[in-house]
C-alpha positions as CSV (number, residue, x, y, z in Angstrom):
1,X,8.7,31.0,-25.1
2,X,7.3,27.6,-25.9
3,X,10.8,27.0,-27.8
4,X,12.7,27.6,-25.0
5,X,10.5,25.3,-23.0
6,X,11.0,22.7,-25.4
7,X,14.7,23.2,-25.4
8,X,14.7,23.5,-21.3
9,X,13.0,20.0,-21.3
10,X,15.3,18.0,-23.7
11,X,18.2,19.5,-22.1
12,X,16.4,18.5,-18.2
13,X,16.3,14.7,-19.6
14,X,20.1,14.7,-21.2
15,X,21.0,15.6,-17.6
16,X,18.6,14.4,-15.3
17,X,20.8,11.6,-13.8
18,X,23.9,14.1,-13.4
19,X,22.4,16.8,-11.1
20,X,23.2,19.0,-10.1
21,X,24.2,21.1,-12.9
22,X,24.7,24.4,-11.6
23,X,27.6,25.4,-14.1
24,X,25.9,23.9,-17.0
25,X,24.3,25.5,-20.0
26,X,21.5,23.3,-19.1
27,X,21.2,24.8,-15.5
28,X,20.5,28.3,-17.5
29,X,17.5,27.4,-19.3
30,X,16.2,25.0,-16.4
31,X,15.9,28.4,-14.2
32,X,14.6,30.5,-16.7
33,X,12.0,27.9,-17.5
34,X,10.9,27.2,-13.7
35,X,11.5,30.1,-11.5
36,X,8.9,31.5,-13.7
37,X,6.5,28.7,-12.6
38,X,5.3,28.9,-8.9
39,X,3.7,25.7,-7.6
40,X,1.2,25.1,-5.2
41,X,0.4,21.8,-3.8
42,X,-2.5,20.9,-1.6
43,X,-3.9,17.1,-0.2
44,X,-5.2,16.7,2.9
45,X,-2.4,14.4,3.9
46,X,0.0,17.8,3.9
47,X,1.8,16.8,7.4
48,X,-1.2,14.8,7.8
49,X,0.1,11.0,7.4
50,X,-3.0,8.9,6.7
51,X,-1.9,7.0,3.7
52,X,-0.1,6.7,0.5
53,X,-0.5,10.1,-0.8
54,X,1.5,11.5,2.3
55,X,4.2,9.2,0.9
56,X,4.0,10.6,-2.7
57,X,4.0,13.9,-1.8
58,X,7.1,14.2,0.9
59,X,9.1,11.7,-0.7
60,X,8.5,14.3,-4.1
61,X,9.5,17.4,-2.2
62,X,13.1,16.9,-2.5
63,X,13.2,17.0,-6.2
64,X,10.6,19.8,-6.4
65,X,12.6,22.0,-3.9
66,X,15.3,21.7,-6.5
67,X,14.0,21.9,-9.5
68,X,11.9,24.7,-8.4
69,X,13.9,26.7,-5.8
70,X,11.9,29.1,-3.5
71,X,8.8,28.5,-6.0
72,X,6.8,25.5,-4.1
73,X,4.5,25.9,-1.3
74,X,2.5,23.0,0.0
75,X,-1.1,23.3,1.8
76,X,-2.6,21.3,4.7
77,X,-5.4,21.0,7.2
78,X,-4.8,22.7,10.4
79,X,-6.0,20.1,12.2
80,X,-5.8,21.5,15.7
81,X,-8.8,20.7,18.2
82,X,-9.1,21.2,22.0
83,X,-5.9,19.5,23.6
84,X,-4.2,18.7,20.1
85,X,-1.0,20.0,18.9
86,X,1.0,21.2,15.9
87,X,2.4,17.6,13.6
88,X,5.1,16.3,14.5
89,X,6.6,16.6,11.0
90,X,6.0,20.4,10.6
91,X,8.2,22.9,11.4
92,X,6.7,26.4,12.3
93,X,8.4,29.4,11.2
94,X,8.4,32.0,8.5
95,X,8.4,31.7,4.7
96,X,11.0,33.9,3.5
97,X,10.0,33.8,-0.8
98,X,6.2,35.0,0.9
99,X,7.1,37.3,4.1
100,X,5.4,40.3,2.2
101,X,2.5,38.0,1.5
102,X,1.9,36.4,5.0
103,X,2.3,40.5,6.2
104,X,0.3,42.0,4.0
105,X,-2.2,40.0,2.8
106,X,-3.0,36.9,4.6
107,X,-4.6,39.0,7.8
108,X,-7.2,40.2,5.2
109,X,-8.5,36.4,4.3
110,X,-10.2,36.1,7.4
111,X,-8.4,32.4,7.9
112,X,-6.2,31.3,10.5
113,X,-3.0,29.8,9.3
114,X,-0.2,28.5,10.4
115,X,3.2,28.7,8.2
116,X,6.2,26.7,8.0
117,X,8.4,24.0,6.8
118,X,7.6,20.4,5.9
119,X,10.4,18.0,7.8
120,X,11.0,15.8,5.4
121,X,14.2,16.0,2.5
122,X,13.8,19.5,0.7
123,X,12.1,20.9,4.0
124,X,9.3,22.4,1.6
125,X,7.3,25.6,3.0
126,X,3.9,24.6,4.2
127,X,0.5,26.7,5.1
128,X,-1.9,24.7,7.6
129,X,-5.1,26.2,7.0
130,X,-7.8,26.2,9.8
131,X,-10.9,25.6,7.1
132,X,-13.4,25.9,10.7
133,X,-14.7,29.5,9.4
134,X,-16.1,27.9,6.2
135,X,-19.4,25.7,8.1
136,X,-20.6,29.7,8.4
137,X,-20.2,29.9,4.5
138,X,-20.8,26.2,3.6
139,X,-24.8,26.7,2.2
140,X,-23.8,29.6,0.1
141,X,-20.7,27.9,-1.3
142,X,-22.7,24.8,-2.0
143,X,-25.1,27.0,-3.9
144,X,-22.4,28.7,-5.3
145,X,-21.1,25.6,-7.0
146,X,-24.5,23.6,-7.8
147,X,-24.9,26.8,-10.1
148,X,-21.9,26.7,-11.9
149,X,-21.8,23.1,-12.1
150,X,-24.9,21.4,-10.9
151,X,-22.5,19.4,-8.0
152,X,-25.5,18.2,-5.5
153,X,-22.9,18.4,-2.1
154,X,-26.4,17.7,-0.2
155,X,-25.8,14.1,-0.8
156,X,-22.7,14.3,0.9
157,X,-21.9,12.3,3.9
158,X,-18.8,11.7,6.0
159,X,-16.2,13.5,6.0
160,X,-17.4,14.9,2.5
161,X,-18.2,18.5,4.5
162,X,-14.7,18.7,6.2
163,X,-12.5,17.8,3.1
164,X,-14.6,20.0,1.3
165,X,-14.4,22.9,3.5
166,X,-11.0,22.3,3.9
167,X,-10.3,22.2,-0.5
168,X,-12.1,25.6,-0.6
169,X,-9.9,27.6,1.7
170,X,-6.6,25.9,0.0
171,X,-8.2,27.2,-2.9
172,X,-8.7,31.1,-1.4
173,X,-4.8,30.7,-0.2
174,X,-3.8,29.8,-3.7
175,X,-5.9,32.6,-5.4
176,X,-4.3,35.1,-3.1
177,X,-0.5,33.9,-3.5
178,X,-0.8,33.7,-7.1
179,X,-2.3,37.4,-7.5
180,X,0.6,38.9,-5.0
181,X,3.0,37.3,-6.7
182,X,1.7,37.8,-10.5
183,X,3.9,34.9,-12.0
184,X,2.3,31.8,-13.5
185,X,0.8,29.6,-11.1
186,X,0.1,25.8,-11.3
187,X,-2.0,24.4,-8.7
188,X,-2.2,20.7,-7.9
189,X,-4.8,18.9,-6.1
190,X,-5.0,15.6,-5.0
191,X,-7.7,13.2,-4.8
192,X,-11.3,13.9,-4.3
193,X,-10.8,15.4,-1.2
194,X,-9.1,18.3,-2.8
195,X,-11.4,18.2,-6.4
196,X,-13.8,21.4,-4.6
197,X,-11.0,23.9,-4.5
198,X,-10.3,23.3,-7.9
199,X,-14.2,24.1,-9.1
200,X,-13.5,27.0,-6.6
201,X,-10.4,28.1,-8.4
202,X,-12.0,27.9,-11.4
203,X,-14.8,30.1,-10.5
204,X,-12.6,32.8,-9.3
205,X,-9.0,32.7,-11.0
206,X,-9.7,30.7,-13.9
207,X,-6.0,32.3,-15.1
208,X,-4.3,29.7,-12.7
209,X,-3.9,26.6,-14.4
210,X,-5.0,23.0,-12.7
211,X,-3.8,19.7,-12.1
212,X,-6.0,17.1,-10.9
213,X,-4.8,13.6,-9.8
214,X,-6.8,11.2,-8.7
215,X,-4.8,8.4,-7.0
216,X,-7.6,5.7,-6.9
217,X,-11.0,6.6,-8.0
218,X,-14.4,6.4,-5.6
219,X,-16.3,3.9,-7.4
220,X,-13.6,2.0,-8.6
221,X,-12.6,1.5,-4.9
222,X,-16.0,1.1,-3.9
223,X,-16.8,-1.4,-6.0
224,X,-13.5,-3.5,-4.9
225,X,-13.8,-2.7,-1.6
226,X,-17.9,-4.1,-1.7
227,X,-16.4,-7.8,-3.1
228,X,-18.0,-6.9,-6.1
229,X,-15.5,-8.2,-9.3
230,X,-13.9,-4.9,-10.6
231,X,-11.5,-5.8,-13.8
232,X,-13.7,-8.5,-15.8
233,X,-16.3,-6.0,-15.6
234,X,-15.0,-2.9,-16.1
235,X,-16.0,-2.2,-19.6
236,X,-19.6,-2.5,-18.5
237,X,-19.6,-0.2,-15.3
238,X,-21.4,3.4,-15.6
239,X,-19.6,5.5,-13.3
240,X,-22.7,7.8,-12.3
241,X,-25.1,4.3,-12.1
242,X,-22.5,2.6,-9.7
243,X,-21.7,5.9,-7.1
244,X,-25.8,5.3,-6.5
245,X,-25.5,2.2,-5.8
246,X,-22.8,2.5,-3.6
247,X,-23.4,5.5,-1.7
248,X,-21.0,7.7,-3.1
249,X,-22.6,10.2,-5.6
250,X,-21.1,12.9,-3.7
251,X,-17.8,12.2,-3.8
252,X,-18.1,10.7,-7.1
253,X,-19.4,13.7,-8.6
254,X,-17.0,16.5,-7.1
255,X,-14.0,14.0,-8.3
256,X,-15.5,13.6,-11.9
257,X,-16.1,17.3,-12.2
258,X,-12.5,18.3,-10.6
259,X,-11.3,15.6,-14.2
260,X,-13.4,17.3,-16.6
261,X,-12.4,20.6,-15.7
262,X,-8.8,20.2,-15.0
263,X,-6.1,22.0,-17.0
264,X,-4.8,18.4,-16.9
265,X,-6.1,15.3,-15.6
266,X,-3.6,12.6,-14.3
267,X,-3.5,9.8,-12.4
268,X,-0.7,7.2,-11.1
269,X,-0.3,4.0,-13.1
270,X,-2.0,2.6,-16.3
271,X,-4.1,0.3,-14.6
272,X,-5.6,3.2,-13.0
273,X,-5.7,5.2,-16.2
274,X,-8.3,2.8,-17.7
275,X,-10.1,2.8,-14.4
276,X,-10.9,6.3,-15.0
277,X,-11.7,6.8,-18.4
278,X,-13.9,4.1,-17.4
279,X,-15.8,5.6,-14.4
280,X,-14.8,9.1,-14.6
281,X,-15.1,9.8,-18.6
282,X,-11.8,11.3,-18.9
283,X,-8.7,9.8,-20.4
284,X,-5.9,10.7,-17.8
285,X,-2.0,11.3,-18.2
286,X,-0.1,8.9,-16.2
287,X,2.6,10.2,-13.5
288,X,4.3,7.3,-12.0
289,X,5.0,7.4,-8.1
290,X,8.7,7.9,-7.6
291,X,10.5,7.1,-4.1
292,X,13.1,9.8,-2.6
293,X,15.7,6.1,-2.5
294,X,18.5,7.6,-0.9
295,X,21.6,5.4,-0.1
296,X,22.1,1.7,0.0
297,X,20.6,-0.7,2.5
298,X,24.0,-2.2,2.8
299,X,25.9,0.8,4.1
300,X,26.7,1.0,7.2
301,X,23.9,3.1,9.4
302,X,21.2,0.3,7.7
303,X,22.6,-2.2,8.3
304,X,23.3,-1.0,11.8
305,X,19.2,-0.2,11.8
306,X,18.5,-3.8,10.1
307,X,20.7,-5.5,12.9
308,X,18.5,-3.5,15.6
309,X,15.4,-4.2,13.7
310,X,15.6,-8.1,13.8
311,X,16.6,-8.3,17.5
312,X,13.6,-6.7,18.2
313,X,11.2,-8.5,16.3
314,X,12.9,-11.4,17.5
315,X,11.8,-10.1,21.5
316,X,8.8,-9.5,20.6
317,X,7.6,-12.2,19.2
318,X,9.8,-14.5,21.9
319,X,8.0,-12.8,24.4
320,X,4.6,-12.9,23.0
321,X,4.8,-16.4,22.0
322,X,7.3,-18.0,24.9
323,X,9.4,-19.6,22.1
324,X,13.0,-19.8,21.3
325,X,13.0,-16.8,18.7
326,X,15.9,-15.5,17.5
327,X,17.1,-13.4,15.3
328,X,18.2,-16.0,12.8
329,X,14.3,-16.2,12.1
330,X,12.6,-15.9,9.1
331,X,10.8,-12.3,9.2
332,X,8.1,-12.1,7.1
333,X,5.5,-8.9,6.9
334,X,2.8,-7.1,5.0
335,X,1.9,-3.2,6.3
336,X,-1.0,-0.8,4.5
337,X,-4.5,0.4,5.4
338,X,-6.8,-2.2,7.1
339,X,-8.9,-2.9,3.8
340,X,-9.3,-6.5,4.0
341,X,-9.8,-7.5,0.5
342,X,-8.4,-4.7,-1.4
343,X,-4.5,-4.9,0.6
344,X,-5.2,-8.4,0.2
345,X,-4.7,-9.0,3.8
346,X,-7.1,-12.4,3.2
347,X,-4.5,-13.8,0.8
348,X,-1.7,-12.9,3.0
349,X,-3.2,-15.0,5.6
350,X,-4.4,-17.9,3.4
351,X,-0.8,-18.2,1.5
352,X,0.9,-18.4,5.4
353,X,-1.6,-21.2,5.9
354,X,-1.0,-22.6,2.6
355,X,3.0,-22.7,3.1
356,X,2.6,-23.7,6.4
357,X,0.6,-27.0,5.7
358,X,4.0,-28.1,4.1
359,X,6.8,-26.1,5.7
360,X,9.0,-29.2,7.6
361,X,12.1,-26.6,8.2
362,X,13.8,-26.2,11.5
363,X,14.1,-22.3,11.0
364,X,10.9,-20.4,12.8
365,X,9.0,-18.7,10.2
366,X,7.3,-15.2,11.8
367,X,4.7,-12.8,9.8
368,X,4.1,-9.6,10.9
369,X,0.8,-7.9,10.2
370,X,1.6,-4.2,10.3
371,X,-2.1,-2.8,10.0
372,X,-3.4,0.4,11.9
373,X,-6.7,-1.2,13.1
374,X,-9.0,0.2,16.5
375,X,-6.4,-0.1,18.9
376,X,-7.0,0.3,22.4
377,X,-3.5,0.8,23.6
378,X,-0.1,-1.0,24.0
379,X,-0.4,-4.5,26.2
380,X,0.8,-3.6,29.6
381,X,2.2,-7.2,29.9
382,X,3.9,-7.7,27.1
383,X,5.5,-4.1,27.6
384,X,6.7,-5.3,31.1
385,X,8.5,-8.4,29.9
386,X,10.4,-6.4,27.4
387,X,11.4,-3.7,29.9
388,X,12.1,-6.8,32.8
389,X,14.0,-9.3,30.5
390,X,15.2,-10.8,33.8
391,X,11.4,-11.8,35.0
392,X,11.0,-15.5,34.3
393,X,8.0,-16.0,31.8
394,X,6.5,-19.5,32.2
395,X,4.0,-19.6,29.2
396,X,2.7,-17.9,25.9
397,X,0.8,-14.1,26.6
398,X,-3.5,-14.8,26.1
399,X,-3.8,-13.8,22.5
400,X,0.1,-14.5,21.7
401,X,-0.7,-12.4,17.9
402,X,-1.4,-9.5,19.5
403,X,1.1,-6.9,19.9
404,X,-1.9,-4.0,21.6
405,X,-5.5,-4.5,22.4
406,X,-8.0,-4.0,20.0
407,X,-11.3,-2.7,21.2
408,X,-13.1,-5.1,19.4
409,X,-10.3,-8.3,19.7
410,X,-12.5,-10.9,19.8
411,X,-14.7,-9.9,16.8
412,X,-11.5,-8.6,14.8
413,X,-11.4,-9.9,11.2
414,X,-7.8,-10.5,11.1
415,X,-7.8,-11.9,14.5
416,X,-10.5,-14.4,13.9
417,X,-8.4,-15.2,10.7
418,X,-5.4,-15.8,12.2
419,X,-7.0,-18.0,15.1
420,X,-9.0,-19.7,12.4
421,X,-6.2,-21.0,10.5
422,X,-4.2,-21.8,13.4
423,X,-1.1,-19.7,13.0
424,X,-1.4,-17.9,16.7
425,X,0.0,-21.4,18.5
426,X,3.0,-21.5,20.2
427,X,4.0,-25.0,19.1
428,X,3.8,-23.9,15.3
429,X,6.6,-23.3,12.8
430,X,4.8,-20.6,11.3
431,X,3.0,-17.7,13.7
432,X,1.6,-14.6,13.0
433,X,1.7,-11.0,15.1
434,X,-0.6,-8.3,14.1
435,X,0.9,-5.2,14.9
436,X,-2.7,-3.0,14.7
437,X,-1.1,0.8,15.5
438,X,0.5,3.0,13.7
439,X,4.5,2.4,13.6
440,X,5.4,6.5,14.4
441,X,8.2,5.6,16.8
442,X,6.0,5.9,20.3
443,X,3.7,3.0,20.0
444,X,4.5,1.6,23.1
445,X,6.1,-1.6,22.4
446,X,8.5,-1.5,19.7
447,X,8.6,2.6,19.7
448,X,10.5,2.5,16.4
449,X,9.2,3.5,12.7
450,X,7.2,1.5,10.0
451,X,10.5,2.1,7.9
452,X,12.8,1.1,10.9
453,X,11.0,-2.3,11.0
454,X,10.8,-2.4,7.3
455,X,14.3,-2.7,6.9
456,X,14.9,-5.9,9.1
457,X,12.4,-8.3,6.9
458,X,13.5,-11.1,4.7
459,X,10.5,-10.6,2.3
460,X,7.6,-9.0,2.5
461,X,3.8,-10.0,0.6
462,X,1.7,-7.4,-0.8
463,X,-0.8,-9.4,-2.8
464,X,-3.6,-6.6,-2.8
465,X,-6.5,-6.8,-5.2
466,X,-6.9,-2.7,-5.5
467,X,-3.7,-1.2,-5.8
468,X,-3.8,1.9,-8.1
469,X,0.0,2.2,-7.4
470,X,1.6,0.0,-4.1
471,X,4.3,2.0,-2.6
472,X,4.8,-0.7,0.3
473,X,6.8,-2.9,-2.2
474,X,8.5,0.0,-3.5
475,X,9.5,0.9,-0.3
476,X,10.6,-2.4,0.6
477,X,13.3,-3.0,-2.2
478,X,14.1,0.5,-1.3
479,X,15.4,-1.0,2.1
480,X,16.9,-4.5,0.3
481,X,13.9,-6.5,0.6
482,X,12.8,-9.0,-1.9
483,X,8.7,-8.7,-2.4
484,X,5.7,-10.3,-3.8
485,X,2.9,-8.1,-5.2
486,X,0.4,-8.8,-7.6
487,X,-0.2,-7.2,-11.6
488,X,-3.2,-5.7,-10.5
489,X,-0.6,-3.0,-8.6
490,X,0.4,-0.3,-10.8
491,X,4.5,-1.3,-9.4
492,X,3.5,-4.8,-9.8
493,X,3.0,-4.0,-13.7
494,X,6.3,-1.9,-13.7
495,X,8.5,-3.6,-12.0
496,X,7.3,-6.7,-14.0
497,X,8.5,-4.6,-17.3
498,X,11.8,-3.7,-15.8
499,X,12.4,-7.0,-14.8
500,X,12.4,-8.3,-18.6
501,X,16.0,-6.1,-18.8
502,X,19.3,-6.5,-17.9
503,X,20.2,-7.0,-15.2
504,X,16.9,-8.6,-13.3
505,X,16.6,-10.9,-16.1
506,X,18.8,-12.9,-15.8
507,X,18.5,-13.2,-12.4
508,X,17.7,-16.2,-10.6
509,X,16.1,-14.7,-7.6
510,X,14.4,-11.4,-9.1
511,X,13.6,-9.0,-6.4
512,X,10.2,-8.3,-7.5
513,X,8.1,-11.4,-7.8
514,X,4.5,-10.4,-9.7
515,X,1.6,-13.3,-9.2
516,X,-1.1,-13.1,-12.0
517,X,-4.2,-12.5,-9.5
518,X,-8.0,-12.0,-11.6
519,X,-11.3,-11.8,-9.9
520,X,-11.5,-15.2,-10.0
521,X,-7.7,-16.6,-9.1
522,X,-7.9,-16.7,-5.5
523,X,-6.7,-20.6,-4.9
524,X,-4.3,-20.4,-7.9
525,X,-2.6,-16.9,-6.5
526,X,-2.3,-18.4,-2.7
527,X,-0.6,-21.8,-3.9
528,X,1.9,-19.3,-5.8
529,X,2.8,-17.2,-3.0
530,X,2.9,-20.2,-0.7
531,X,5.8,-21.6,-3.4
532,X,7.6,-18.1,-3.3
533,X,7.6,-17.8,0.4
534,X,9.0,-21.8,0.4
535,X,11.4,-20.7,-2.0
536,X,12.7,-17.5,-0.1
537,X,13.0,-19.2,3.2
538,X,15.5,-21.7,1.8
539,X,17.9,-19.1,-0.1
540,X,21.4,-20.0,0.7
541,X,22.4,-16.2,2.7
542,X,24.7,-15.3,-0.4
543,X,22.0,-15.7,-3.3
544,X,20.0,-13.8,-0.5
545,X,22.4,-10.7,-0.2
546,X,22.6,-11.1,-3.9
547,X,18.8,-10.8,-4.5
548,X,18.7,-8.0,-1.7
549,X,21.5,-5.7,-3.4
550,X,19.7,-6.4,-7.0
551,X,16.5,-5.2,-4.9
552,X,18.0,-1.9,-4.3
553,X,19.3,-1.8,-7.7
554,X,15.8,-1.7,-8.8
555,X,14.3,1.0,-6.3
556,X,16.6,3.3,-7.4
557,X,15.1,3.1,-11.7
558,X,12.3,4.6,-9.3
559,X,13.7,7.2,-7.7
560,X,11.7,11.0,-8.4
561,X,15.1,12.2,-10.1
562,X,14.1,10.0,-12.9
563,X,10.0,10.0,-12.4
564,X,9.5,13.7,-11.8
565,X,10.3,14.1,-15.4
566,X,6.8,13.1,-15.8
567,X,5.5,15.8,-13.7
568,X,7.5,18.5,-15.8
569,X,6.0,16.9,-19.2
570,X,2.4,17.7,-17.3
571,X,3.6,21.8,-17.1
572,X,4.4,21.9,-20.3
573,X,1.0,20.8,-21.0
574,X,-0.6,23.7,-19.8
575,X,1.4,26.0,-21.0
């Protein structure tokens, strides 16, 4: 067996970039090797968008579905309270490859779920588990564990109970399906959230083998996210000494036990590799984060999406700021989760400050801060000036950065920021509007996608501090725009290695631009991206098509048709 999984892989890499192969010697072996695998995937962000795990996963199905056909199942929290419906991105219905299971055995688990299809590329089944029944069972599952492996859950906190709870009944649905079906089973959890339902899996199917990836370790964003210097430390940090410090011993510990007792421990980028080892005492595998790329920015429909994009960025910043905007602006943006320091929304802020000090161009400048932040609903006067573009407007909106109300505006950091540094006035060349909900396509005001507005930019920053991976630049040269990140991203240190080949080498606009940041670099890092953003604002428009079809170019060395290799390496592992 193991040579004809050998064989199967070499064969899988010779024609990775030509699938599919379905009348190729190589399709043969790659069937017998993987429809004897079945794969089942749990995180809590199954159909459960809440960062850039949700990302990893459904952009990854499409390949999986493929390369495992009718063998992948992914499971998610059933996340269904009083007046709250099914996701939006799942799909109810049967599960053909487990009808006989779903009959015959799920009623006897004692667990309401809820099965379907992921609606995403691949349309992957999906179990929603409601993990509720657990708090019954959560002391004697506690006890169960701090037997086994001395994991102290009473110093959990948070939502330590709930993604526990949740881990343990993915676990009971794995145990189950792997047993009724009696083929080989790899399981794969993700993040600590998940790391209990591997100890539980352990415990009671210890057959099934484990993979464990941690995307950014606990202490290690803890300690970024507390301003506390991360990298010229890092040598010195005790993992176990820092989570009490912090306040995260709990999650610390189920995380560094889930490591240790993995069939195979892995994480995302080498960056984050030595961040484990570090804090976690186990040397991970890396597996990259691929992007499902799809087709080019410059074909018809996006460009058609692009055109849309920037007349209504234009609007909306017109409107906001009673200036001549236009499309012919300068759109500039930076999206993620609202962690100040680690996203490197401070830097983002001081380098628009920094370029604006100098900027003496006619063409208006506008940054959009796409940040999910405690929103208190779309502005009712800004959304009646885009639905009555016939009502005369005589002067800027109060608070001409905001695109919704904030709960707490006036004590918002990014708010106070932006008014500090002067980049909310209407008279300026260079403004600012901070878009704090979450892009879904019903947000009130612009009621299009993140990726919709994505795709209308002229460059986009990303100069984050913490950044096991950064999928927001990868997603950005996805959709032909040019980005800056930093080399403490896990892309920023790719990308940077690509870019030493042909062709980014030798060109003069790369689409990836990588600034050096340290603990320490903060003025240096902001003068540098002040440059690049000078730099990109004057590009002639054919050096900037040029840079934006190169940017593509690039995504697509990332696509999961290429990284998912990686992934298949990790089976053979445990086999």
């Amino acid at each position: 067996m193991c040579i004809i999984v050998d064989l199967c892989l070499i064969l899988i890499q010779r024609d990775e970039r030509s699938l599919p192969f379905a009348h190729s010697t190589a399709y043969t072996f790659t069937t017998l090797l993987y429809c004897t695998i079945m794969i089942l995937e749990t995180s809590w962000e199954v159909c459960n968008k809440m960062g850039g795990i949700y990302t990893v996963l459904s952009s990854r199905a499409d390949v999986m579905t493929q390369r495992h056909p009718d063998k992948v199942c992914f499971i998610g929290p059933l996340l269904m309270g009083e007046g709250k419906s099914l996701p939006l991105d799942f799909i109810p219905g049967a599960i053909p490859e487990l009808e006989g299971w779903t009959k015959e055995v799920l009623p006897t688990l004692g667990l309401r779920v809820k099965t379907g299809h992921w609606a995403v590329s691949g349309k992957p089944p999906v179990l929603l588990v409601d993990f509720s029944p657990l708090w019954e069972e959560k002391g004697d599952l506690y006890f169960e564990l701090w037997r086994a492996y001395g994991l102290e859950s009473d110093k959990g906190y948070g939502d330590y109970d709930e993604c526990s709870l949740f881990a343990v009944a993915a676990a009971r649905l794995m145990e189950s399906i792997a047993s009724w079906t009696a083929e080989p089973t790899t399981a794969i959890f993700n993040e600590w959230q998940t790391a209990m339902g591997l100890l539980y899996l352990k415990l009671h199917a210890p057959e099934i083998r484990t993979l464990f990836i941690t995307h950014a370790t606990t202490v290690g964003r803890s300690i970024a996210g507390n301003d506390k210097e991360l990298y010229a430390w890092m040598s010195h940090y005790d993992g176990d000494q820092m989570a009490r410090e912090l306040g995260v011993e709990a999650k610390h510990s189920v995380e560094k036990l889930a490591a240790h007792e993995a069939t195979v421990f892995a994480t995302v980028s080498k960056l984050t590799a030595r961040e484990a080892e570090q804090l976690l005492g186990r040397r991970p595998i890396v597996l990259p984060n691929g992007f499902h790329v799809g087709y080019s920015p410059l074909a018809a429909p996006l460009l058609a999406k692009r055109r849309r994009a920037r007349r209504l960025l234009a609007e909306v910043a017109s409107k906001l700021y009673h200036a001549p905007i236009t499309e012919e602006a300068f759109f500039v943006s930076l999206g993620g989760r609202y962690e100040y320091r680690n996203k490197g929304i401070d830097l983002f802020i001081e380098s628009l400050h920094a370029f604006a000090l100098k900027y003496r161009g006619s063409r208006p400048v506008v940054a959009f801060l796409l940040v999910p932040a405690w929103e208190a609903g779309a502005r009712r006067d800004l959304h009646y000036l885009l639905t009555h573009p016939a009502e005369e407007q005589t002067q800027p909106l109060q608070y001409p950065c905001l695109t919704h109300w904030l709960y707490n505006t006036e004590h918002d950091r990014a708010v106070c920021h932006i008014r500090h540094r002067e980049l909310d006035h209407p008279e300026g060349r260079v403004k600012v509007v901070f878009v704090p909900c979450y892009l879904n396509g019903i947000d009130g005001i612009f009621d299009e996608t993140y990726y919709d507005l994505l795709s209308g930019m002229d460059l986009t920053i990303y100069p984050s501090y913490y950044e096991p991976w950064g999928y927001t630049p990868l997603e950005s040269i996805r959709y032909g725009v040019p980005t800056i990140t930093t080399n403490l991203a896990g892309f920023g240190l790719w990308a940077e290695d690509e870019e030493s080949k042909a062709p980014y080498a030798e060109a003069p606009y790369p689409p990836v631009h990588v600034v050096e940041r340290t603990d320490t670099n903060v003025d240096e890092a902001i003068a540098t991206i002040a440059e690049l953003i000078r730099v990109q604002v004057a590009l002639p428009k054919e050096q900037a098509l040029a840079q934006r079809k190169l940017a593509y170019t690039l995504a697509k060395e990332a696509d999961w048709k290429h990284f998912y290799r990686h992934y298949e390496q990790a089976y053979k592992m445990m086999s």
